[in-house]
N, C-alpha and C positions, 0 to 999 in steps of 0.2 A: 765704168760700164755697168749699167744696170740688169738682172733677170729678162727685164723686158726687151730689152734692145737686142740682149742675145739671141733669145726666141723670135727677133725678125732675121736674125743671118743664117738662124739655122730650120727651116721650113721645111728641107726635105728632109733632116730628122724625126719630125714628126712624122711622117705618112708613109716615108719610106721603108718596103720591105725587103728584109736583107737576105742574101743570099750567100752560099759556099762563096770567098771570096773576094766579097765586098769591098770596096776600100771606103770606111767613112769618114769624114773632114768632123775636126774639131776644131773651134776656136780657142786658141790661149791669149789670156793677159797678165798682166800682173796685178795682188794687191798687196798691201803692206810689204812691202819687201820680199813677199814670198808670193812664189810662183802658181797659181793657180788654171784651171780651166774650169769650163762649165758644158756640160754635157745634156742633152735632153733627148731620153729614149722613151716613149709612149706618154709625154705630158708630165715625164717626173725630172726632173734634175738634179744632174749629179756633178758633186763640188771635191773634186779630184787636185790633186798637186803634181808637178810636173816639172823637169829641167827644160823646158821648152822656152823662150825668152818670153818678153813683154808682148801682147798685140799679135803672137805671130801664129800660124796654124800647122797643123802635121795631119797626117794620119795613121788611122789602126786597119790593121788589117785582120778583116773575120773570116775566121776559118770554122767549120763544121761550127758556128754561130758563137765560136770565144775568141777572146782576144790571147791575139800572137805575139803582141809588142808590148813590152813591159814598159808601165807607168806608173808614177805613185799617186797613193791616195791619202788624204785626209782621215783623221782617227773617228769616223763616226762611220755607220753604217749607211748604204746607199739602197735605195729601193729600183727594181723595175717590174710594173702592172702589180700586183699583187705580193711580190716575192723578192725575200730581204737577202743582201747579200752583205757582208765582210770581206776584211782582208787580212792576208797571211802575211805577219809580218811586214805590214804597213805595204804590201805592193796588191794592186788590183788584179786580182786570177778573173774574176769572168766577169762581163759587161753586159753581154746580150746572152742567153741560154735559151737551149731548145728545150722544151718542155716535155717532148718526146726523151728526155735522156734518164727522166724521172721513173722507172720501172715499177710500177703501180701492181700488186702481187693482188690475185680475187679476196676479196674480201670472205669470211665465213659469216660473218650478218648484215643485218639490213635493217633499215628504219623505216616504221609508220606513224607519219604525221599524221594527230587527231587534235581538234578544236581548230578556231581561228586563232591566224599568226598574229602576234601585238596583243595577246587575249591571256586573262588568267586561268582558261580553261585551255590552251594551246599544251603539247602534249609530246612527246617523240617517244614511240616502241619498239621496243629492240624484238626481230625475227630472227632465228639462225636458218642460216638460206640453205640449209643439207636437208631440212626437213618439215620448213614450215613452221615450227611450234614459235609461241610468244613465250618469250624468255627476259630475265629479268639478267641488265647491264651488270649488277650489283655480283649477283648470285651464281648465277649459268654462265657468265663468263670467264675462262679458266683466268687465276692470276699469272700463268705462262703460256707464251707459245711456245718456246721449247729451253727448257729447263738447265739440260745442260748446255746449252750455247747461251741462259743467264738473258734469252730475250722474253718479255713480258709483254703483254696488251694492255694499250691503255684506252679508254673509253675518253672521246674528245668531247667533251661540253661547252667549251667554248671556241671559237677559231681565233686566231690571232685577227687585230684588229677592230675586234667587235667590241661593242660593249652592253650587251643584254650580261647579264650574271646568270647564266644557265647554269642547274647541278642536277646531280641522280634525286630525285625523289624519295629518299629512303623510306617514307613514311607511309608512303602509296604504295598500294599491288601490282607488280612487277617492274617496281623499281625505273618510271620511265625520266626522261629529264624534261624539265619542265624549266618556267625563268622564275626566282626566287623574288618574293613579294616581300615591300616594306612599307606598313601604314597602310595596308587592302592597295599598294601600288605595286605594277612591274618596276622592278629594281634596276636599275643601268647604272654601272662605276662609270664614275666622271672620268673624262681627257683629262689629265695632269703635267704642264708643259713638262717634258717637251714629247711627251708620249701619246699615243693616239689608242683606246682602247687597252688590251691586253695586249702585253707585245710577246707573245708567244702562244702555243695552241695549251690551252690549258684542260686538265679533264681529272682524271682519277684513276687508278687501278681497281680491277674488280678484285672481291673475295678478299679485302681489305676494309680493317676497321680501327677507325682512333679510338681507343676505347675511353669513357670518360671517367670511370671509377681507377683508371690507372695514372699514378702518377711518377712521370718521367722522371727517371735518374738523373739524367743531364740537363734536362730543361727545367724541372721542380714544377712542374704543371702538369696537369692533366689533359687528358684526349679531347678532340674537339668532337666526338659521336661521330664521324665520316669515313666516310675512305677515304684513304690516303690520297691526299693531290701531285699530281705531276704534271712540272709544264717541261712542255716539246717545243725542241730548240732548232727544229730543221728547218729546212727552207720553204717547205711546201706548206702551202695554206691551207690546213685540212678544214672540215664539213663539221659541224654538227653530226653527233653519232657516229662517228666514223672510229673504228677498231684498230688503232694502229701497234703495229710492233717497233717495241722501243726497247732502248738499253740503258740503263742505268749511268750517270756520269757523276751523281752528285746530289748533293741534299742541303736548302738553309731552314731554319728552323724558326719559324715564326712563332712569336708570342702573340696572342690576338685575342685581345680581351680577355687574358689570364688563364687562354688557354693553348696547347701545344697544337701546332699547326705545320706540320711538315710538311715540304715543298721539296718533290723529289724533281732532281733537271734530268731531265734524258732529251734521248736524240731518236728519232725514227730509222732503223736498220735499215730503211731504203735510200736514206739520202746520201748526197754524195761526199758527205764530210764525216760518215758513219764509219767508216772503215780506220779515219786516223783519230778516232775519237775514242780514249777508254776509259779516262778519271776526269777530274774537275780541274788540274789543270791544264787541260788540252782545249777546254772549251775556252779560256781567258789566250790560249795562243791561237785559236783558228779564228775566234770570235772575239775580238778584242773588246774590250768595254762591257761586254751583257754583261758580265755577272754580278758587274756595277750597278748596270740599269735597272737589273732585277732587285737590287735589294733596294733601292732606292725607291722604285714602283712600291713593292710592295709597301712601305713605311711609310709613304704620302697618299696613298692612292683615296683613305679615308677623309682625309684630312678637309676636301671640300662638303664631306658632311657633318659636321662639325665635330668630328673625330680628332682624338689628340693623334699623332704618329704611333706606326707599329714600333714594339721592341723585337728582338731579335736574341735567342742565346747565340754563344759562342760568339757575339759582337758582330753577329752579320755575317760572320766567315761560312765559307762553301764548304762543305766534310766530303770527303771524297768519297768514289765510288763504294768501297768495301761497308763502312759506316752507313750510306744511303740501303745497301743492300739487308745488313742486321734491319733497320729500322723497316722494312717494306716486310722482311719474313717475320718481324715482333707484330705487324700490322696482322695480316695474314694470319698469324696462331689465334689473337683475339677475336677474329674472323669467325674460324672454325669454333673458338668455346662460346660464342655466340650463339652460331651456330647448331651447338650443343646444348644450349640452353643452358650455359652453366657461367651464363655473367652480370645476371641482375636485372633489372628493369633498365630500360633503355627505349622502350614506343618508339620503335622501328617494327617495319614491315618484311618480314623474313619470307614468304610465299617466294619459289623458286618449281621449275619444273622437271631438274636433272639430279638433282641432289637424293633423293629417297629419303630425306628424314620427315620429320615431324610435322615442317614446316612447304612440305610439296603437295603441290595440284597438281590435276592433270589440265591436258592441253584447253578443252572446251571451257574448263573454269579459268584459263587462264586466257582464252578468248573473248569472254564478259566483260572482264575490265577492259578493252580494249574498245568495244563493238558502244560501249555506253557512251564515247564521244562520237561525233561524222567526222570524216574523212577531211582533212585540210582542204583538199582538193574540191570538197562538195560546197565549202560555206567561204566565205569575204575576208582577206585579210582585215584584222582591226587598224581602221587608221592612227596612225601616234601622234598624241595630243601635243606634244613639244618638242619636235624633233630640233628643231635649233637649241635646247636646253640640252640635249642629250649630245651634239655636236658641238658644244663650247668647249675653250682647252681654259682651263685654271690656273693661275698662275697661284704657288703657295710659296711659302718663306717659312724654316725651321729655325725658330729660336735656340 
């Protein structure tokens, strides 16, 4: 029985909106010997396992919009609209989710898009929404929301499934994010089967810095000049610019182009798998498979540019929480002696408007830089000259 044939027996699937309640019909069949079903909620399909016989149907029944009846699933992650879900111990915890159960806490900034989108002049400004000022993601953003509960902000540059390569600007006045240009081109990482973009929200902690005149104990490489990156592992598909609070679970240590490149994993404190999550092995049991897919993304992702594979210390292995946390406060001190002016040449752009040192404007000069691009809103987004080139998936083979 084919994808297609399935999607003719199941039509009110598609369109049907579910309520306290529900009872939905799924079809089951068999293939190879093992038991499968096939499921399709909003146009995505989902390849589920099941003691349910050959050919035969059942139902789930939905409560406050999750499933009540315990079914197994298959070792790969399932999508529905936008938002990835796993399983605990190979059994399917939720199928359909209200989006209301996501408690969304006021954000303290805000973003102003300047230039045209698709454009090398396109722009995002970070505003803190308590009082107006243009403030730099980099600098003005504390590296904690609160210190001793160990949760920190990270600044989101990219959304999971995209693939623009957006980063902080470090080099620019007030630090805005911008898409990273390669040969006078916007940059976009290729689809790498079986991946589709970034597969998590990727971004960076503020008032962190790789510093490039330091060279790692453990890794024997030096800093890549950035702040520190950190992808978030939750379920919610954040925004461009968007300030989220996360916790630390873990850290792999990418070599990249002979330089140290740490990749801290964390989980956003809102989500609902935040509470049993505290070190790096609890994301390999709530989330089975990522931490795989992540090393693996990372090590091919170049690879259709005619990049050889990343290396990795510690052979790829995840370092737990406490290790992720030394390496984000070693980040942090470098930060500050920067900061300080006490760590060499580096062309970067230190201008900040909360700090008091050296390197501080005030609000109106720091409204100039901002006022020299129009308004997204006022000009055309740029058309993208090969969007089917940027939506290919790659197939690569590791010798």
């Amino acid at each position: 029985m084919s994808i297609r044939s399935i999607q003719l027996l199941l039509p009110s699937l598609l369109t049907r909106k579910l309520t306290t309640g529900s009872v939905v019909p799924i079809i089951g069949f068999n293939i190879h010997n093992n038991n499968y079903i096939y499921a399709s909620f909003k146009h995505q399909y989902h390849h589920l396992s099941s003691s349910s016989s050959a050919s035969s149907s059942f139902s789930l029944s939905i409560n406050q919009f999750s499933i009540t009846k315990s079914i197994y699933y298959k070792r790969q992650p399932y999508f529905i609209g936008n938002k990835v879900h796993f399983v605990q111990n190979h059994r399917l915890r939720t199928l359909v989710t209200n989006k209301s159960n996501y408690k969304m806490s006021t954000t303290n900034y805000s973003v102003d898009h300047r230039g045209s989108f698709n454009s090398l002049d396109y722009r995002i400004y970070f505003k803190d929404n308590s009082n107006g000022k243009i403030i730099s993601p980099w600098h003005d953003i504390p590296l904690f929301v609160d210190k001793s509960a160990k949760h920190y902000n990270m600044v989101v540059e990219i959304p999971r499934w995209t693939n623009e390569k957006m980063e902080i600007a470090t080099a620019e006045p007030m630090s805005p994010i911008k898409q990273d240009i390669k040969k006078g081109a916007l940059r976009y990482v290729k689809n790498v089967f079986p991946h589709k973009g970034y597969i998590w929200n990727y971004g960076a902690f503020p008032q962190t810095w790789e510093n490039p005149n330091h060279i790692d104990q453990d890794t024997k490489t030096k800093g890549d000049n950035d702040p520190i990156d950190v992808i978030e592992i939750g379920s919610r598909v954040a925004k461009r610019g968007d300030v989220v609070p996360v916790k630390i679970l873990g850290t792999i240590a990418l070599i990249d182009e002979g330089e140290t490149d740490w990749k801290i994993i964390a989980i956003d404190t809102r989500d609902e798998l935040a509470s049993q999550m505290n070190n790096v092995d609890d994301v390999e049991k709530l989330l089975p498979g990522l931490l795989r897919a992540t090393v693996e993304w990372f090590k091919i992702y170049k690879i259709p540019d005619g990049k050889p594979a990343n290396k990795f210390a510690f052979n790829g292995e995840a370092k737990d929480r406490e290790f992720a946390e030394k390496i984000v406060e070693e980040t942090h001190q470098y930060w500050q002696e920067m900061m300080e002016n006490k760590s060499g040449e580096h062309k970067l752009d230190l201008k900040n408007v909360t700090l008091g040192n050296s390197f501080s404007i005030n609000d109106e000069q720091a409204k100039q830089f901002l006022e020299t691009r129009p308004s997204s809103d006022a000009v055309e987004p740029t058309p993208i000259a090969d969007q089917v080139a940027i939506d290919k998936w790659h197939h690569v083979k590791l010798i």
